[in-house]
N, C-alpha and C positions, 0 to 999 in steps of 0.2 A: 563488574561493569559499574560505572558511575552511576551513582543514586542520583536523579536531576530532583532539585526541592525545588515545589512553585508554593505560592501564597496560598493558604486557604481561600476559597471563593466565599465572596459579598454576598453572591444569591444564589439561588437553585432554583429550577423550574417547579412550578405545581400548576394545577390547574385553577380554573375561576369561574364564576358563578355564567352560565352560559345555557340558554335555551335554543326549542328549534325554532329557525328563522323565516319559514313560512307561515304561521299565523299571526307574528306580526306584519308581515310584508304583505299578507290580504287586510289584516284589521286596518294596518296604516294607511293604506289606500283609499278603502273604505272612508273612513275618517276623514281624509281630505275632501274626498270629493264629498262630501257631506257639509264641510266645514266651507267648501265653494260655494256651493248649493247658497247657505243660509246668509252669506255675501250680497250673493247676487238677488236672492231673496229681501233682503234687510234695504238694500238700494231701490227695487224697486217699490216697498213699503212706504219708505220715505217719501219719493217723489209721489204716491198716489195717496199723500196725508196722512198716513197708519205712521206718523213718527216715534210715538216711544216702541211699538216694536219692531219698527224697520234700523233706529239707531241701537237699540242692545242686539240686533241680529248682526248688527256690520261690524260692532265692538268684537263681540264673541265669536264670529266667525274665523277672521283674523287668529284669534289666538290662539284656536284649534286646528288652524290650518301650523303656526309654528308649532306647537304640541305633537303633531302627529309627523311633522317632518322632523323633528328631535328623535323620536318615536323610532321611524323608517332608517334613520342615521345610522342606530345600534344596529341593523341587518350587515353581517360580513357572510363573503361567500369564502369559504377552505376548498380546496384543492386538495384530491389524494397528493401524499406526499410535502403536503406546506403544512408549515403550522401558523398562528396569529398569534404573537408576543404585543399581550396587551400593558397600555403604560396610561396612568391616571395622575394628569399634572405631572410627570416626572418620573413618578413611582413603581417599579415593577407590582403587578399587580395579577398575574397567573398569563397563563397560555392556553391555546385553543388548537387541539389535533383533531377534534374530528371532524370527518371532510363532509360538505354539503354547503346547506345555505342554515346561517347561528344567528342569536341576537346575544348583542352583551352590552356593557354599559355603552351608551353612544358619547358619552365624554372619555370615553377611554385613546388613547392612538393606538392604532394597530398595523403593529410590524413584522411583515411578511420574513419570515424564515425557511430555504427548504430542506427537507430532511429524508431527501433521495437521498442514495448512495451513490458515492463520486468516486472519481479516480483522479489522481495526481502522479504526473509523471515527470520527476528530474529533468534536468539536460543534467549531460556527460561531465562528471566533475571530476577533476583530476587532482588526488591525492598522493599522499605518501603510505604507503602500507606499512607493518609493522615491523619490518627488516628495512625501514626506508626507500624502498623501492618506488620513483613514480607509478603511479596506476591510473586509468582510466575510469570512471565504476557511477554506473545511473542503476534508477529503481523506480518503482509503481507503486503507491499506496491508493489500495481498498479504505476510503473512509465513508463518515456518517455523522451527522449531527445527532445528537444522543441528548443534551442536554442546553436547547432552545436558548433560553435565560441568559446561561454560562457562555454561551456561544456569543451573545450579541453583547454583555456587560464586562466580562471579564479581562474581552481582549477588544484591541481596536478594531482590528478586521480577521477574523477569522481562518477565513480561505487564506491569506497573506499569513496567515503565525501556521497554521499547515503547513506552510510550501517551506518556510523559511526552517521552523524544526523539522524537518522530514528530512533537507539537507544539511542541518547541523547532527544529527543520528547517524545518516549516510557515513560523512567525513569521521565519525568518531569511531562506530564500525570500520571503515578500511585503516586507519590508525590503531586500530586495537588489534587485526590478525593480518598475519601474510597473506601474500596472494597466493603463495605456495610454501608447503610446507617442507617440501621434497624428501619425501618417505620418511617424515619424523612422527610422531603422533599428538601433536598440538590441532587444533583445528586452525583450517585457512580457507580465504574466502571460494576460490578456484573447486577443492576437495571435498568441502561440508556444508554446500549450497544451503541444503535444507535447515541444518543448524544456526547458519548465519543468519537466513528472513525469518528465522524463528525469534532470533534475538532483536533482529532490526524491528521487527512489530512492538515487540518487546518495551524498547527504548522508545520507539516513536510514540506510541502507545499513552507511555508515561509523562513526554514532553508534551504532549497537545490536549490530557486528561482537565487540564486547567479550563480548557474553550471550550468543555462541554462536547469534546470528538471522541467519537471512538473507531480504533482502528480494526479491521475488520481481516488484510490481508495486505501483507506487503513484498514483494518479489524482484530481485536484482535482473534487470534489463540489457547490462552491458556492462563487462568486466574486463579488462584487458590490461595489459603494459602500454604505458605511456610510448609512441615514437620514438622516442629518442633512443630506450634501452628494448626495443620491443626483440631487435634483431638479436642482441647480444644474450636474451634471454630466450630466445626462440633456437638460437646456435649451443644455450645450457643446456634446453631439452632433448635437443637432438643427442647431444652428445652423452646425453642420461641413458636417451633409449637403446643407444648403439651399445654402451655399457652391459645394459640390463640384457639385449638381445644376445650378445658374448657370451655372458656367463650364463645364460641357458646353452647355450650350444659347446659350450665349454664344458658343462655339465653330463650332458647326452654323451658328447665322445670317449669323456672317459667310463662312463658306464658301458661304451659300447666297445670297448678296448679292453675292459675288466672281462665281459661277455664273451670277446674273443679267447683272450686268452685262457679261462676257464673251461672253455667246449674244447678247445685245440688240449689241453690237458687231460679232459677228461676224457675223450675219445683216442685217445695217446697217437695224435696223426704225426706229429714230431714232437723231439725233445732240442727244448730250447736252454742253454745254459742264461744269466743273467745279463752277458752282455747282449746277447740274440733281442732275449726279449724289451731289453733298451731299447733297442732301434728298432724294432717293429713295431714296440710302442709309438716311439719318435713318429715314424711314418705314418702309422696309424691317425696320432692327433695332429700329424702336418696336413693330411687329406681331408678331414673330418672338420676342424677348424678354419680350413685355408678359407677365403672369401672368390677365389677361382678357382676354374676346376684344374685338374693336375693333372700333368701330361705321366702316363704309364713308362716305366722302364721294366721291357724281359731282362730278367736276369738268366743268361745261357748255362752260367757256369753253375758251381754248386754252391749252395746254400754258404760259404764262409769263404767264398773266393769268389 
């Protein structure tokens, strides 16, 4: 199987400096309404003559009210299954999984990532297998964000480099084995299901490893012959099975022919010279083999006339 090389990745996920986010969400509150207070406080100072502490109340108020809203900013809430891909001016700067209510830098940006497990599922792509045969052939991939960072830096969109290597892996698999191997012992996609989504995780696996995915489970959905040859390979099998069903019954009659003549010997009911037992033979596997049933002839006279 083709070794896919992708680039070494730029970044890797870690974490970052992050606290719990309800004591500053009561402190910042707090604060504010505090920092109102001494506003409202400092105005009416002023108007009742008290001006130097009514104007350092309205100064200072003010800027504990931005303070404490700067403060309140760093409050993000997570979601079971999200993570927060935090960025400072530009800069990866760690990520945030645990779910609740967090504080972290409030000049940070923070970008929502989720990191449920998904499913992706093909449309029906029509290939050439490895005997050249059109074929039909879709599939499901089990994936998962594994690597936050990698996922949202590495590539442009994520979900989109999913979908796209998932069906470049697809198409390289049905290019790499028949659909049928027809009792040879290669493996083909029809005969060694199991071994084929073994390898398709495989490969998928290793193509989307760049974006920070990991694949979890992947499963062929619809396999078939293309239209055009589907009849002409459908009239192969038939005429495989008819085959294979013959030469069991071809097999059975002469064991049952061998059977006969063996008992009729050794019970010594008659003695047959070599041409007799031709043609009882004959008969024998004309009735035993025939695909209708066969009309009886008494024979009146004697056994050689």
């Amino acid at each position: 199987m083709t070794t896919v090389e992708l680039p070494e990745p730029q970044v890797r996920e870690h974490g970052t400096t992050e606290r719990a986010g309800m004591p500053f969400t009561v402190g910042g509150s707090l604060g504010m309404l505090v920092a109102a207070a001494m506003v409202v406080s400092g105005i009416t100072l002023t108007m009742n003559g008290e001006q130097p502490l009514g104007i350092t109340l309205v100064v200072v108020g003010p800027l504990l009210l931005i303070l404490f809203a700067i403060l309140l900013g760093g409050v993000t809430i997570v979601a079971p299954g999200e993570a927060r891909v935090l960025l400072l001016f530009g800069r990866y700067v760690g990520s945030v999984r645990t779910s609740g209510m967090r504080w972290v830098n409030p000049f940070t940006t923070r970008l929502r990532v989720s990191t449920r497990i998904r499913n992706h599922e093909t449309s029906v792509l029509k290939v050439n297998d490895h005997d050249g045969n059109p074929i039909e052939i879709a599939a499901v991939v089990v994936w998962q964000v594994q690597d936050t960072a990698r996922a949202l830096f590495e590539v442009n969109d994520f979900i989109q480099f999913v979908s796209i290597q998932t069906e470049t892996a697809i198409r390289h698999i049905a290019n790499t084995y028949p659909y049928d191997n027809h009792g040879g012992e290669s493996f083909s996609l029809r005969d060694n299901a199991d071994e084929i989504t073994e390898k398709l995780s495989t490969e998928i696996g290793a193509r989307v490893e760049s974006a920070g995915v990991r694949v979890i489970e992947s499963r062929l959905t619809h396999l078939a012959y293309a239209p055009e040859i589907a009849q002409a390979m459908l009239r192969r099998q038939q005429a495989g099975a008819v085959v294979a069903a013959r030469q069991l019954v071809v097999e059975g009659a002469v064991g049952m022919v061998e059977m006969a003549l063996a008992k009729l010997t050794e019970r010594d009911v008659v003695q047959l010279d070599e041409e007799r037992k031709a043609a009882m033979v004959s008969n024998l596997l004309v009735v035993l083999c025939g695909d209708r049933d066969t009309q009886p002839v008494v024979n009146t006279g004697s056994l050689y006339t």
